[in-house]
DRENKOL-343206 format. One record per residue (C-alpha): residue in three letters; x, y, z; chain. Coordinates in steps of 0.2 Angstrom, whole numbers. Example, Ala and Ser with C-alpha at 12.3 -4.5 7.8 and 13.67 -1.06 7.14 Angstrom:
! DRENKOL-343206
res, c1, c2, c3, chain
ALA, 62, -22, 39, A
SER, 68, -5, 36, A
//
This chain:
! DRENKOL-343206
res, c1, c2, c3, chain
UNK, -34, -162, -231, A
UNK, -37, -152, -214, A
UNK, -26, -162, -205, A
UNK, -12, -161, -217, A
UNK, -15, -142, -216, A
UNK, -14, -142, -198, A
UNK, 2, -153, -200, A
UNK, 12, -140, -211, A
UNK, 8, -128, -197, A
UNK, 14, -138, -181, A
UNK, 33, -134, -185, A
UNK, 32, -117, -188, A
UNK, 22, -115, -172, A
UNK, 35, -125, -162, A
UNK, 48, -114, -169, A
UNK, 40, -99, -168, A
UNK, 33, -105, -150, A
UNK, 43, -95, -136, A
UNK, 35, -77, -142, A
UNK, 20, -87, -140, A
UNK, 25, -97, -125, A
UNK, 29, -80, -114, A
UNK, 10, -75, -115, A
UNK, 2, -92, -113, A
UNK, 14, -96, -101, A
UNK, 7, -84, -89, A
UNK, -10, -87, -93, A
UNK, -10, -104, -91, A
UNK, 0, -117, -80, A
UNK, 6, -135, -88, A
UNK, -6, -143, -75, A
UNK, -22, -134, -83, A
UNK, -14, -138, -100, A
UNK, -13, -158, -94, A
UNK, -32, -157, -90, A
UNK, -39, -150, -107, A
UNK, -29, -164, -118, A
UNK, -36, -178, -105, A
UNK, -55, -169, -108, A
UNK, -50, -169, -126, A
UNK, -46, -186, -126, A
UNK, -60, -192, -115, A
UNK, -73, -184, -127, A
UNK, -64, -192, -141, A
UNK, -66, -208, -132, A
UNK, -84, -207, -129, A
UNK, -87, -203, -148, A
UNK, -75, -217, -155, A
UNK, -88, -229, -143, A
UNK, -104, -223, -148, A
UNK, -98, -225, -167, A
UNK, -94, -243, -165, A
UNK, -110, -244, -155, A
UNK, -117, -237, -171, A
UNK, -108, -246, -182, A
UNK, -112, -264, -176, A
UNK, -130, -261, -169, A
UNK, -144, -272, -178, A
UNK, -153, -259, -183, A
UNK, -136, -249, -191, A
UNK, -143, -242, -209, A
UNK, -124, -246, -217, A
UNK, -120, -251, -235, A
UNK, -116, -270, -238, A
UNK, -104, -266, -248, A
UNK, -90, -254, -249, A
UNK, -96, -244, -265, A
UNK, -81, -239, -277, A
UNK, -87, -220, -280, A
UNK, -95, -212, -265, A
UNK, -89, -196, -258, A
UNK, -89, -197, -241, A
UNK, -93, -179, -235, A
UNK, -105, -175, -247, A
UNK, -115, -191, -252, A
UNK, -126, -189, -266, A
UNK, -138, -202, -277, A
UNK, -128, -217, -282, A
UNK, -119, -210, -299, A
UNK, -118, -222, -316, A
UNK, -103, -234, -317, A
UNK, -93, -225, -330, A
UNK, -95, -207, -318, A
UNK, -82, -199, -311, A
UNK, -88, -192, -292, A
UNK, -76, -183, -282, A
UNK, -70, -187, -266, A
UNK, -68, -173, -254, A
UNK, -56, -174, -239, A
UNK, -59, -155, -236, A
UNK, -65, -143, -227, A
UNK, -61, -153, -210, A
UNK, -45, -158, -203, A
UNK, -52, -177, -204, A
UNK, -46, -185, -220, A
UNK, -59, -196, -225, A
UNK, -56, -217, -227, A
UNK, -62, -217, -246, A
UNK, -51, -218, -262, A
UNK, -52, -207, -278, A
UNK, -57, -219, -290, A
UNK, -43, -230, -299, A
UNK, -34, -217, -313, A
UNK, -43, -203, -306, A
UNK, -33, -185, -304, A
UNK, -42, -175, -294, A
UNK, -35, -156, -284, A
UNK, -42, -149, -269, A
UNK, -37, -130, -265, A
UNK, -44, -118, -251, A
UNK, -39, -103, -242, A
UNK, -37, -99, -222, A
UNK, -41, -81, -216, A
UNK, -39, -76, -198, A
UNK, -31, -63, -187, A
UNK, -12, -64, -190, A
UNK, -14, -80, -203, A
UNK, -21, -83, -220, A
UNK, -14, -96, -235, A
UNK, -20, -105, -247, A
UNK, -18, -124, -248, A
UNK, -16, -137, -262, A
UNK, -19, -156, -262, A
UNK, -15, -165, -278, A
UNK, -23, -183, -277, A
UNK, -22, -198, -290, A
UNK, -28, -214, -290, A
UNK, -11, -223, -295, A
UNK, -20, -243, -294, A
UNK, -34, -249, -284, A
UNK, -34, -245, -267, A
UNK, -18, -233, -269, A
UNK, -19, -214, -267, A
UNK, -4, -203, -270, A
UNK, -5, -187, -262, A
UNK, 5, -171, -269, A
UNK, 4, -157, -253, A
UNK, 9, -137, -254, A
UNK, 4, -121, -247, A
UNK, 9, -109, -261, A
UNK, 4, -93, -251, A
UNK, 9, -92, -233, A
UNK, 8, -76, -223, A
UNK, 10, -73, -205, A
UNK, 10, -60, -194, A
UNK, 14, -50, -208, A
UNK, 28, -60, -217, A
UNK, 21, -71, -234, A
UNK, 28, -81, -246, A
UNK, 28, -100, -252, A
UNK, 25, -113, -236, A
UNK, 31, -131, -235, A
UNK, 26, -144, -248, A
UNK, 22, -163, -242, A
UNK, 20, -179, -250, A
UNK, 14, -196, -245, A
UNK, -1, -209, -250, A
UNK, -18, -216, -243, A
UNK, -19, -236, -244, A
UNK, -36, -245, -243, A
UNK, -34, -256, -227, A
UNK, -53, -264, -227, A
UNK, -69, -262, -236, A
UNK, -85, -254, -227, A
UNK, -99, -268, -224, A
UNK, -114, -268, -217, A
UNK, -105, -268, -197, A
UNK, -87, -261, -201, A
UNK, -81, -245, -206, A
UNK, -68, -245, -221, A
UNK, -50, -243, -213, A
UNK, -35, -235, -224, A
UNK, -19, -230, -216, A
UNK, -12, -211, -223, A
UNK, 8, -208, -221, A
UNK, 14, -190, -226, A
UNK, 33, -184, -228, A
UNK, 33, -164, -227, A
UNK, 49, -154, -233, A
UNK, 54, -138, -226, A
UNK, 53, -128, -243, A
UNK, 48, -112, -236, A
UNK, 59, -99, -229, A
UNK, 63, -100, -207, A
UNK, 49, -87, -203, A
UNK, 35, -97, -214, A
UNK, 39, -115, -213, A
UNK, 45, -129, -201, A
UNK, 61, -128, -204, A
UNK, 64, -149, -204, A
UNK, 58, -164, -211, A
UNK, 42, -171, -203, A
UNK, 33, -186, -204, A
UNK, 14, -191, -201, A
UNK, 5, -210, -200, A
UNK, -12, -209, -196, A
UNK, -28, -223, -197, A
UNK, -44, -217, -204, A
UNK, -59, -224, -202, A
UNK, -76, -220, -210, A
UNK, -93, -226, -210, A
UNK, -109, -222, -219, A
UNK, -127, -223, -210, A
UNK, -141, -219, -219, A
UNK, -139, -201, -224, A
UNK, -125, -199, -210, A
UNK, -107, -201, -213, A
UNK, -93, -203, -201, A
UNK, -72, -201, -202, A
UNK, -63, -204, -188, A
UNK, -43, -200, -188, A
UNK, -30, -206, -174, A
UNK, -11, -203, -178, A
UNK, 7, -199, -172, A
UNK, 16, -185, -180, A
UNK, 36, -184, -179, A
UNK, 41, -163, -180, A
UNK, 59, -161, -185, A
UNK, 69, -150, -173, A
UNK, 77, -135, -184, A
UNK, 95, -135, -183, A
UNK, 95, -152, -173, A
UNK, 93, -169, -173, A
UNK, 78, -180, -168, A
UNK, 61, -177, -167, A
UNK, 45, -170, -156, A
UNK, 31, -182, -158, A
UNK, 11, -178, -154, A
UNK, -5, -186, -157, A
UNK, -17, -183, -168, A
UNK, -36, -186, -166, A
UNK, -51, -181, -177, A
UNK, -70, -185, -177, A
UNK, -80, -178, -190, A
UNK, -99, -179, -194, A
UNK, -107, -174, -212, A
UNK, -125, -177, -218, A
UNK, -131, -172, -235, A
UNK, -147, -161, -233, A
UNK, -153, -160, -251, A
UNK, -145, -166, -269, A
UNK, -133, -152, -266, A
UNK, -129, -145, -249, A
UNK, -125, -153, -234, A
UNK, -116, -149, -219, A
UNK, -102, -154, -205, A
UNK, -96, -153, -191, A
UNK, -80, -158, -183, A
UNK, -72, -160, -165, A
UNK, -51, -161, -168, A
UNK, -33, -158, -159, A
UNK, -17, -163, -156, A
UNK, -9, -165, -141, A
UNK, 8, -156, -133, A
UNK, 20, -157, -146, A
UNK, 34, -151, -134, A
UNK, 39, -139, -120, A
UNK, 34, -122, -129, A
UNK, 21, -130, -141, A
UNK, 5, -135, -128, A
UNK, -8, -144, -135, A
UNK, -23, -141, -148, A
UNK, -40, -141, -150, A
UNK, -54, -135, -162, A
UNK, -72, -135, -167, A
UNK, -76, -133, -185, A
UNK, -93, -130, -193, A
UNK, -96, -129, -214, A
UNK, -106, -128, -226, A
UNK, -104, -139, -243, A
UNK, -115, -138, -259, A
UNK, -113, -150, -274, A
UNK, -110, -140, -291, A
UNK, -109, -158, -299, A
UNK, -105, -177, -295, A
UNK, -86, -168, -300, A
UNK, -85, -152, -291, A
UNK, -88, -150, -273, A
UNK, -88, -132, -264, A
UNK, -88, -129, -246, A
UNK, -87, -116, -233, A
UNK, -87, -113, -214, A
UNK, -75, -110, -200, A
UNK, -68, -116, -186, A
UNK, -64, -112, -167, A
UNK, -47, -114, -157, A
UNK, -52, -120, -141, A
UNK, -36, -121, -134, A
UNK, -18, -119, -141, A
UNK, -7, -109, -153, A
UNK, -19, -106, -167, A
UNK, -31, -88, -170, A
UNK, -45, -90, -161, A
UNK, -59, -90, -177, A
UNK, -51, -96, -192, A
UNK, -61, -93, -209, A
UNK, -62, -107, -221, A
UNK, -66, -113, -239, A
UNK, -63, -121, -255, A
UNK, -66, -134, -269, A
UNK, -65, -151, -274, A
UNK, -64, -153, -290, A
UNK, -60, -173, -301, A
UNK, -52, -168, -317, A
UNK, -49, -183, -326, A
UNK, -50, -202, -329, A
UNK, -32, -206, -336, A
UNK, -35, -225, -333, A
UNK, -33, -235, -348, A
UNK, -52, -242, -343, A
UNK, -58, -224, -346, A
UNK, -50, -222, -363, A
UNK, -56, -237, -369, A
UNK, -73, -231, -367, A
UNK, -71, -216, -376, A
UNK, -65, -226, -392, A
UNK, -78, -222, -406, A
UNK, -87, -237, -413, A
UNK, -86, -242, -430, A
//
């Protein structure tokens, strides 16, 4: 979900850039903005190898098998069959490889406070057929530097590439189509599109997601596109039944000439009402780039209903 919340974003930063660019132009030459995306990329690097390390060891604690109901950043004690357990992608900006389960509808809504930006964001999710995700986006409050109103509205789907076992991750691939429905001084002002792989693994008590992706920014008023990269690696570990914690290292890189590149930690909290309802909390920190330096974050997870016809035939009374 994060990173669909930092897609919405990238346009409207591109666009809105040269006020921007004047003031990080002189603190900052392209040369020292090259060597903080091939850091970024280097640490990632190291991480992505210490989890296949991880991943394959012989001592690795995975699952044998890829378990049908899990949320992956909040795990908790294996539910019953017939339960519904949500499936959080929130709060980081790493959507996670795990599906919502197969007729499942399931919304995800938070809010973003920090100097100069606040909104709050929407994911609609349904489990269409097994292994297929459709993914409704919006931002129904935007306000920036002092100007609100509706943001941009995306749509797309998550596919189930491979299951987890007990040495690979599950893989899914996630594609997303944002539409510029907001008005030019809140929104990005073209199409955009977004691919990305995800991988997850569990651990024992530890859980992984790992996002690589390219993202195609429309130019407003033009033709063709910006492209960047996208790379996210995010940790969670349950503590008790209900909270847990994660934490996240996650960027993209320079989009164009006035957009540099991006960079953020992000710490939070998460605390399981019920296998259904997930809340969470935290905050992350711009590193580098276009965004406020301490943004505020949190929201809920919540799985509202079974429509599969599997789920209303257990519901039929007996005679």
């Amino acid at each position: 979900m994060g990173a669909i919340r930092l897609l919405l974003r990238i346009g409207h930063d591109s666009k809105d850039s040269a006020a921007w660019g004047t003031v990080i132009v002189r603190m900052k030459c392209s040369a020292d903005v090259s060597r903080k995306e091939s850091r970024m990329r280097i640490a990632v690097r190291i991480a992505l190898a210490g989890l296949g390390l991880l991943a394959v060891g012989p001592n690795a604690r995975g699952q044998t098998t890829d378990p049908p109901q899990s949320a992956p950043q909040t795990q908790q004690t294996a539910p019953a069959p017939d339960e519904i357990t949500a499936v959080p992608n929130r709060p980081t900006f790493a959507s996670t490889a795990e599906m919502v389960q197969h007729g499942v509808f399931e919304i995800e809504y938070g809010f973003e406070a920090a100097k100069g930006h606040q909104n709050i964001n929407g994911l609609l999710k349904w489990g269409a057929v097994k292994n297929l995700e459709l993914w409704f986006l919006n931002i129904p409050v935007e306000s920036d530097a002092g100007t609100a109103g509706l943001g941009d509205f995306g749509t797309g789907f998550k596919y189930k590439l491979i299951a987890q076992t007990k040495k690979l991750p599950r893989f899914s691939v996630l594609y997303i189509l944002t539409l510029p429905t907001a008005r030019p001084a809140l929104g990005a002002g073209a199409t955009g599109h977004s691919i990305q792989l995800l991988a997850s693994k569990d651990l024992g008590k530890h859980h992984f997601d790992v996002n690589e992706g390219v993202q195609f920014v429309g130019r407003p008023g033009a033709s063709g596109f910006d492209r960047n990269y996208f790379t996210a690696l995010s940790y969670s570990r349950q503590l008790t039944p209900k909270w847990g914690y994660t934490g996240e290292i996650a960027g993209y890189s320079r989009t164009n000439g006035m957009t540099p590149a991006t960079m953020t930690f992000l710490g939070a909290a998460t605390y399981n009402v019920s296998s259904r309802v997930v809340l969470d909390g935290g905050a992350y920190y711009a590193v580098y780039g276009q965004l406020p330096r301490v943004t505020l974050i949190g929201g809920v997870t919540y799985s509202v209903a079974d429509f599969s016809r599997r789920h209303s035939q257990r519901r039929l009374p007996r005679r």
